[in-house]
DRENDO-1510 file (C-alpha; in Angstrom, 1 decimal, always signed):
<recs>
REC; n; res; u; v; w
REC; 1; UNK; +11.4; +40.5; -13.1 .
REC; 2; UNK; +13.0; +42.4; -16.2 .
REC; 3; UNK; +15.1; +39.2; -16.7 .
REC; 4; UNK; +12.2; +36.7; -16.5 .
REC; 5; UNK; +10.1; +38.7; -19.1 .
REC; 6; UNK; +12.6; +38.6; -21.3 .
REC; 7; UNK; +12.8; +35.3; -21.5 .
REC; 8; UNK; +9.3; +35.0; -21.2 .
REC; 9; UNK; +8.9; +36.7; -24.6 .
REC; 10; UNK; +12.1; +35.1; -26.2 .
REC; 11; UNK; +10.4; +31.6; -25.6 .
REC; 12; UNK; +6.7; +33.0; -26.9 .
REC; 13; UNK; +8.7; +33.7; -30.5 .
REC; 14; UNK; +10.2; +29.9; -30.1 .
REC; 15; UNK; +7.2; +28.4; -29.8 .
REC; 16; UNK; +5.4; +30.8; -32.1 .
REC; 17; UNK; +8.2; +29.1; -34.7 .
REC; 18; UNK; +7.3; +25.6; -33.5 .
REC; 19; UNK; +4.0; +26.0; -34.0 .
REC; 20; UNK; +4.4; +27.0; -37.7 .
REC; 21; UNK; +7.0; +24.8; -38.5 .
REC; 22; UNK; +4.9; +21.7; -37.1 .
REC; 23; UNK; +2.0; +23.2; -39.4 .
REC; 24; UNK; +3.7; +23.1; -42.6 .
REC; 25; UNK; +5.0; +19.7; -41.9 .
REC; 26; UNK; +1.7; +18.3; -41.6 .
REC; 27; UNK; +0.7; +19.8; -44.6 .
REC; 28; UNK; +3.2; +17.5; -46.7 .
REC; 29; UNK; +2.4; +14.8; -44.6 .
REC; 30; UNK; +5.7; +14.5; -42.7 .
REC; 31; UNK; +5.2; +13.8; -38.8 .
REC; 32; UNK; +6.3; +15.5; -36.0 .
REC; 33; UNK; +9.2; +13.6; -34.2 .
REC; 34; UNK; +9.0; +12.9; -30.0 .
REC; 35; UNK; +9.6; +15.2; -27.9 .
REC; 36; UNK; +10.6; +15.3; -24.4 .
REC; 37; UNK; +11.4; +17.5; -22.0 .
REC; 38; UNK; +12.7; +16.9; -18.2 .
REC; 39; UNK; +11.1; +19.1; -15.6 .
REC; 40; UNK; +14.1; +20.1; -12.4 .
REC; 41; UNK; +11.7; +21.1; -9.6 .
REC; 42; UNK; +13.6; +21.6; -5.5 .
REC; 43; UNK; +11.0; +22.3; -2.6 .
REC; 44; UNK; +7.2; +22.0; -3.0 .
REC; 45; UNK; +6.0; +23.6; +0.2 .
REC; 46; UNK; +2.8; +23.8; +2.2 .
REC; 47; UNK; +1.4; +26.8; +0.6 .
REC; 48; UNK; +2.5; +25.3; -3.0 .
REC; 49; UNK; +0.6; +22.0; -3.4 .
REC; 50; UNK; -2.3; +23.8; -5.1 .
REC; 51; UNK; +0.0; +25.5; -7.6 .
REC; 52; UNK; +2.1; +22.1; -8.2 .
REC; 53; UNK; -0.9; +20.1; -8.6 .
REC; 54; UNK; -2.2; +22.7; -11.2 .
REC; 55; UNK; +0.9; +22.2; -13.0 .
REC; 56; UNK; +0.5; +18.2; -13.0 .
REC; 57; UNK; -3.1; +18.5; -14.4 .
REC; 58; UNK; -2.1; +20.7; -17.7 .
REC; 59; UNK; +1.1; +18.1; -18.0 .
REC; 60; UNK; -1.1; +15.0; -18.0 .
REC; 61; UNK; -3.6; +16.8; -20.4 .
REC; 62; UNK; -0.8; +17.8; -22.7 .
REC; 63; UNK; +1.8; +14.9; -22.6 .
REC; 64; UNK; +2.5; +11.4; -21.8 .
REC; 65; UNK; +4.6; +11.6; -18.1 .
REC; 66; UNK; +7.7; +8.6; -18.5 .
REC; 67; UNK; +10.5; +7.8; -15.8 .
REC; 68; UNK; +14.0; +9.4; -16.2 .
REC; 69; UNK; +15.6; +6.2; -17.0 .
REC; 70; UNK; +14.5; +5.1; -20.5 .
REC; 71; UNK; +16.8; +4.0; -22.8 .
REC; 72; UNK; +14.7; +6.4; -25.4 .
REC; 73; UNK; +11.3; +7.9; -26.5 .
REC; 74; UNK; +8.4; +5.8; -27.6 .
REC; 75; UNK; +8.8; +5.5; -31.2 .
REC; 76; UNK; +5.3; +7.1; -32.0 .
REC; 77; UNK; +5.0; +11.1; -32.2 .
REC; 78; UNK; +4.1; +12.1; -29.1 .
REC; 79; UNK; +4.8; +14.4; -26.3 .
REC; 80; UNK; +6.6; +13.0; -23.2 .
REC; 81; UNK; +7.9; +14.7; -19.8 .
REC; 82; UNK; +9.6; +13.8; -17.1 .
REC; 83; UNK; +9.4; +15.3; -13.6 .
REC; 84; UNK; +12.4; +15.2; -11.6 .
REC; 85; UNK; +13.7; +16.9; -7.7 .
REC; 86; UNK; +16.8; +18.1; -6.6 .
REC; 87; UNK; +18.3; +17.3; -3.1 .
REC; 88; UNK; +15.5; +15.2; -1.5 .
REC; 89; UNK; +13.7; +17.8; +0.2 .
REC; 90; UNK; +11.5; +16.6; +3.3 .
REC; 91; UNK; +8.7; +18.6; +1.8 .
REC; 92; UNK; +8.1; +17.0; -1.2 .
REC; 93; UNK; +7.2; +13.7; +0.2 .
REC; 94; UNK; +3.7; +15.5; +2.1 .
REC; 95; UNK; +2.9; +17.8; -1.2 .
REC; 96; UNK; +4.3; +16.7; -4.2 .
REC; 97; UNK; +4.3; +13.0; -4.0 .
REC; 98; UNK; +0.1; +12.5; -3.2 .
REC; 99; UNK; -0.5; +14.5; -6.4 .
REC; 100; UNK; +2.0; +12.7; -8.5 .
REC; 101; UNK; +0.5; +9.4; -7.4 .
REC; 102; UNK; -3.2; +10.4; -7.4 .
REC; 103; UNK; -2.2; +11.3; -10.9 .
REC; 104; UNK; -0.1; +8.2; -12.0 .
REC; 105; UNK; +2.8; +10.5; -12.9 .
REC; 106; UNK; +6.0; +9.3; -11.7 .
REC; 107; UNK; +9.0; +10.9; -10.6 .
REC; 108; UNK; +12.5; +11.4; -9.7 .
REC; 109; UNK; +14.3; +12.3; -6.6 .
REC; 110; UNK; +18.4; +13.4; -6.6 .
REC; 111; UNK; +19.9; +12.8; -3.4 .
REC; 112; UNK; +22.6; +14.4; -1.1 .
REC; 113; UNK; +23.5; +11.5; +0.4 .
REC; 114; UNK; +25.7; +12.8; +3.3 .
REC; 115; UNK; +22.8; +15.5; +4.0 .
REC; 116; UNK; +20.1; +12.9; +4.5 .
REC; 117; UNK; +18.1; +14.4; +8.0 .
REC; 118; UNK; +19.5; +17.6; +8.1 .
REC; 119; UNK; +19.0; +21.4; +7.1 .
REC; 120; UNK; +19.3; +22.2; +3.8 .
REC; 121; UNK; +22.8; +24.0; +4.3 .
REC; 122; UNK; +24.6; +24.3; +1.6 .
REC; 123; UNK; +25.3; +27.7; -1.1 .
REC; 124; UNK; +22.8; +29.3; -2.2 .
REC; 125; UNK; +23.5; +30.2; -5.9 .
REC; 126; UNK; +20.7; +31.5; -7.6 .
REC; 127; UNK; +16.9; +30.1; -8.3 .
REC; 128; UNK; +14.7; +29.4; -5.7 .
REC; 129; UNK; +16.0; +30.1; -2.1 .
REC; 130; UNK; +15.6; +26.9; +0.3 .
REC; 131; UNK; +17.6; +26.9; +2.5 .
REC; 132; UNK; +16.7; +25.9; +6.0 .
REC; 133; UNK; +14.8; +23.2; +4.7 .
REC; 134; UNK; +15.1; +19.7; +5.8 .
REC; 135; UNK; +16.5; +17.4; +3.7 .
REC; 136; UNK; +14.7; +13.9; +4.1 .
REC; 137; UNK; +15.8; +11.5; +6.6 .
REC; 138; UNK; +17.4; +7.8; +5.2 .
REC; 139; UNK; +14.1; +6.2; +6.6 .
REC; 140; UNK; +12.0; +8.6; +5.0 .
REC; 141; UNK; +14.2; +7.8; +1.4 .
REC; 142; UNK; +13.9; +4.2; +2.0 .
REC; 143; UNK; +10.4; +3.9; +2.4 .
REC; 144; UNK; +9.0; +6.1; -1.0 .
REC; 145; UNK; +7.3; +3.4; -3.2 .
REC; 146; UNK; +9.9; +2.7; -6.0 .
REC; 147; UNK; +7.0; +2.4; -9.1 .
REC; 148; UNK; +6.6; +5.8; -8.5 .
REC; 149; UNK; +9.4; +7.4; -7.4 .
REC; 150; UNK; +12.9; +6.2; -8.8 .
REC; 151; UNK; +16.1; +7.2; -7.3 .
REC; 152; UNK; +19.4; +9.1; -8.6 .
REC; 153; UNK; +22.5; +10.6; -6.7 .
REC; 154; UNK; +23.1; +14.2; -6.5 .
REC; 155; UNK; +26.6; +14.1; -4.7 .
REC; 156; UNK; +27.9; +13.7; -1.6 .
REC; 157; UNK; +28.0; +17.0; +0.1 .
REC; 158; UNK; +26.5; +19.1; -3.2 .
REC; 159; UNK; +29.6; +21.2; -4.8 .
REC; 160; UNK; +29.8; +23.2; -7.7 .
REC; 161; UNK; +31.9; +20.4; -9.1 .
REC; 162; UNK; +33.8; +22.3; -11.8 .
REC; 163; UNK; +35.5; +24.4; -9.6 .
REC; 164; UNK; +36.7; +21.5; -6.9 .
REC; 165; UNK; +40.0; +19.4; -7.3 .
REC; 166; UNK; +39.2; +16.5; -9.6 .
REC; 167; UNK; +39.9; +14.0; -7.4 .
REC; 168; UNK; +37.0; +15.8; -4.8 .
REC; 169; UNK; +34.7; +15.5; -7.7 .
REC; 170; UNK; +35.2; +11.7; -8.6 .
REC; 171; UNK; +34.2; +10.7; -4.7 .
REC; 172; UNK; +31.2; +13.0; -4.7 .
REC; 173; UNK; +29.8; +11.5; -7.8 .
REC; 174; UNK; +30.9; +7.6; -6.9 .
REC; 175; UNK; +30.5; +7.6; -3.1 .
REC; 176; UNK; +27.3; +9.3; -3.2 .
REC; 177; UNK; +26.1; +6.6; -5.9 .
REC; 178; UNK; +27.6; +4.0; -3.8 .
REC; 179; UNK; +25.8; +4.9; -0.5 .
REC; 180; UNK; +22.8; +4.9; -2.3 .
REC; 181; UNK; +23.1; +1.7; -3.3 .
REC; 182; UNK; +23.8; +0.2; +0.0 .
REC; 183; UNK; +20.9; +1.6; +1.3 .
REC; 184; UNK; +18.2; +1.1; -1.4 .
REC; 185; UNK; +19.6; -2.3; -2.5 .
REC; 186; UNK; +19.5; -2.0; -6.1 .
REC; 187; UNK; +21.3; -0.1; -8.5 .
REC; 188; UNK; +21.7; +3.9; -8.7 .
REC; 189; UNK; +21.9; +4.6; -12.4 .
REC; 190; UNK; +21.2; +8.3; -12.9 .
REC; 191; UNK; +23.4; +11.3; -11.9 .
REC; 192; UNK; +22.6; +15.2; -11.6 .
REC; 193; UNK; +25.2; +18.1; -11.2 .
REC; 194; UNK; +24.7; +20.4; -8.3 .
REC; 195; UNK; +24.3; +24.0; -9.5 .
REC; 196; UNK; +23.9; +22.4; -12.7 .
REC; 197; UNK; +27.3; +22.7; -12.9 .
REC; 198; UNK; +30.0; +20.5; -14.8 .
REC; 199; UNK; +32.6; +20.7; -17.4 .
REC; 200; UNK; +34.1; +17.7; -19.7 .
REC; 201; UNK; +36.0; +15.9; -16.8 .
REC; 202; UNK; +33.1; +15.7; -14.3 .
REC; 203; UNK; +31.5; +14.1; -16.9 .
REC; 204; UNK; +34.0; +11.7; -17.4 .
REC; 205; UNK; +34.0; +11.3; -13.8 .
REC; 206; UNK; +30.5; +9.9; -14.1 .
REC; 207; UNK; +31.1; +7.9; -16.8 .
REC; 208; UNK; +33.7; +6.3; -14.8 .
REC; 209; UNK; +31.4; +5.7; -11.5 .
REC; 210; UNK; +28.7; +3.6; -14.2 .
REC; 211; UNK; +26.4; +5.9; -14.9 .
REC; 212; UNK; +24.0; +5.4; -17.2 .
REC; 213; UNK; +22.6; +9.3; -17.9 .
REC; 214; UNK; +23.5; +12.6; -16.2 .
REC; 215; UNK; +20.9; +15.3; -16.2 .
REC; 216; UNK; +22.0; +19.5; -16.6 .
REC; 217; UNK; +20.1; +22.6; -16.1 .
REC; 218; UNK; +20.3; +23.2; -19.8 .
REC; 219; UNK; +16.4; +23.0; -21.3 .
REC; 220; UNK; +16.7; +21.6; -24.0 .
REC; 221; UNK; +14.9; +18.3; -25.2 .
REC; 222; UNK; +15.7; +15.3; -23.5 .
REC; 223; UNK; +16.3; +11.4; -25.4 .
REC; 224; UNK; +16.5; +13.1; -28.7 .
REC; 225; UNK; +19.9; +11.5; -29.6 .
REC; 226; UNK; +20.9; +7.5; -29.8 .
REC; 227; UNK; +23.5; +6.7; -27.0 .
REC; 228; UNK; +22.5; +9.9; -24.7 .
REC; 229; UNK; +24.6; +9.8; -21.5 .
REC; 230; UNK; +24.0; +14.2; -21.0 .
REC; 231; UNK; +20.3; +15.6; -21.1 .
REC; 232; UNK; +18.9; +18.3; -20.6 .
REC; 233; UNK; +16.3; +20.3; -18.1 .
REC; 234; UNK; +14.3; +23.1; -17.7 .
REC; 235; UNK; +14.4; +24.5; -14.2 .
REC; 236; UNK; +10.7; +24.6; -13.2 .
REC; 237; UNK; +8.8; +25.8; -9.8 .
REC; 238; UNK; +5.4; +25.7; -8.8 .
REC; 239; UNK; +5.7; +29.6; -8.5 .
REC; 240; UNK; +5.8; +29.7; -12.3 .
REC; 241; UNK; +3.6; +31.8; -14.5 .
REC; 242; UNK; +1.1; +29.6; -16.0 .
REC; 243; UNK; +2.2; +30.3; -19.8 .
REC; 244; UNK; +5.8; +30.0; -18.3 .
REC; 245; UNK; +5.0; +26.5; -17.3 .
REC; 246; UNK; +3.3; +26.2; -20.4 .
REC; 247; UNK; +6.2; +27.4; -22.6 .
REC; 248; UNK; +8.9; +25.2; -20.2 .
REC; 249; UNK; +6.7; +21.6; -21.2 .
REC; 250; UNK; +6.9; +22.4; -25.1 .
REC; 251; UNK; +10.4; +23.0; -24.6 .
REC; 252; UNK; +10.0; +26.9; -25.7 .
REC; 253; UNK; +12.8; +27.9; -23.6 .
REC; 254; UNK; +15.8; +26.1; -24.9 .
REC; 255; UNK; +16.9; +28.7; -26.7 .
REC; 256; UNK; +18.6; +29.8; -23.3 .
REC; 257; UNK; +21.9; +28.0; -23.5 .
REC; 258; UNK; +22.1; +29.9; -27.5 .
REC; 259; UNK; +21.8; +33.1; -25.4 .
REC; 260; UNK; +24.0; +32.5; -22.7 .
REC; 261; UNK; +26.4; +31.6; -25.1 .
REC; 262; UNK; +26.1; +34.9; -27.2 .
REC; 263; UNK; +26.2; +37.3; -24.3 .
REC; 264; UNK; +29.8; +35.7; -23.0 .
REC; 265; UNK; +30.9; +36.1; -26.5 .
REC; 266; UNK; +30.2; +39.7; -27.1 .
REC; 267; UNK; +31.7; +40.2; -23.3 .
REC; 268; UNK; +34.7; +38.6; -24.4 .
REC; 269; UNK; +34.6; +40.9; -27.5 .
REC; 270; UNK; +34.0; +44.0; -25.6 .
REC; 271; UNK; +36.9; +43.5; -23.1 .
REC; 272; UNK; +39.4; +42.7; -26.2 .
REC; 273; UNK; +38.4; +45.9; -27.7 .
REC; 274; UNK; +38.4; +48.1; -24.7 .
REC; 275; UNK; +42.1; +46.5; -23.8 .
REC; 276; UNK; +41.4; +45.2; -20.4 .
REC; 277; UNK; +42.8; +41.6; -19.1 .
REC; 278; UNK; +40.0; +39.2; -20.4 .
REC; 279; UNK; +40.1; +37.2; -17.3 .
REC; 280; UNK; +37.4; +34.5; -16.6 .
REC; 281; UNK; +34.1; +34.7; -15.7 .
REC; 282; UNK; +32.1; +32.3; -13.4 .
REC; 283; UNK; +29.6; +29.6; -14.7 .
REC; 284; UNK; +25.7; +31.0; -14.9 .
REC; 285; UNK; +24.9; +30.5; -11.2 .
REC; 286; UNK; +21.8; +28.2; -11.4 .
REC; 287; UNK; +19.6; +26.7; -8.5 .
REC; 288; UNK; +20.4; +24.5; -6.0 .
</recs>
């Protein structure tokens, strides 16, 4: 709770900062640029439809919902999101997907390919717990309307890809697109890393397998640079605190990765000075 207040706070300044330096731009008549951000959701279950479908009336009323895979923003100064889901949980098909299509906002789903049918059974690292979940079944994936719901590959088996042997890694993000492909006939262009987890040759690894964009769990804006192949999300639930949801859609919390950042540095300083072995510490354990 501590933790989540903090950065409740943290993103209230950033957006406080927004807010003023959005004001004096308008004053000198200079407008705002686009803005973007991607929303990473997992499991929307029975007792969250009401909460999710909350969250999709305040983002129709404050942005413009677009699908993961354009090239780039609208060239006009608006606000965009994008709503995306991790692992192709059975649940979201009965209580995320009516409200999403009842509201015109479309989506996209991040598959385990070799999970397809089964529990939900792999690491927990942090975030939202679901495991024992069912993943959806192939038939189930086969049969979502594509003009709403667009499709991307989330691995084979769902590693933590930095810490596997890089050959491991370059099946996981090929064979899973690959599958995908078979079964959906038509092309699989978008990629996400499992525990939002990847490192400069994972990346590579999907540049080799044809990607065209890869998505993270950093929040920061999305499609605000030409040629983007990494962007950025904010790791969003329906459980959410309405001015957290609120702060996550105007990108308020992207001062995260800044701070995550800062606090391995001063550890790193700390242990020089104390004289202990540095050693090396683990990634940020995110969601699954």
């Amino acid at each position: 709770m501590l933790k989540r207040l903090v950065n409740l706070t943290g993103s209230i300044v950033v957006r406080a900062s927004d807010a003023v330096t959005d004001g004096a731009g308008r004053l000198v008549g200079r407008k705002p640029r686009p803005r973007c951000m991607v929303l990473a959701y997992h499991a929307i279950s029975d007792d969250q439809r009401s909460l999710f479908a909350g969250q999709m009336d305040v983002l129709i009323r404050k942005t413009t919902p677009i699908h993961a895979d354009v090239s780039a923003l609208p060239a006009d100064t608006g606000r965009f999101s994008v709503i995306t889901f991790d692992d192709g949980l059975e649940n979201i098909i009965p209580n995320a997907l009516p409200e999403l299509k009842k509201r015109n906002i479309p989506c996209t789903l991040f598959i385990v390919t070799e999970k397809l049918g089964c529990e939900r059974s792999w690491e927990h690292m942090g975030g939202e717990d679901t495991s024992k979940m069912m993943v959806m079944s192939a038939e189930q994936l086969c049969s979502l309307p594509s003009d709403l719901v667009k499709i991307g590959s989330h691995t084979m088996t769902h590693p933590l890809l930095p810490k596997v042997e890089q050959s491991f890694s370059a099946r996981e993000v090929s064979g899973s697109r690959e599958k995908l492909e078979r079964m959906l006939n038509r092309e699989v262009k978008l990629f996400s890393f499992p525990y939002g987890g990847f490192n400069d040759s994972v990346i590579e690894d999907c540049r080799n397998a044809k990607y065209d964009r890869v998505f993270t769990a950093h929040p920061v804006f999305a499609f605000s640079q030409p040629e983007e192949f990494v962007t950025g999300r904010v790791s969003t639930a329906p459980t959410d605190w309405p001015i957290e949801f609120r702060l996550k859609l105007a990108g308020a919390y992207r001062w995260l990765p800044w701070a995550f950042q800062l606090k391995r540095r001063i550890r790193v300083l700390l242990k020089a000075g104390s004289g202990k072995p540095l050693g090396v510490k683990a990634g940020e354990k995110r969601a699954a």
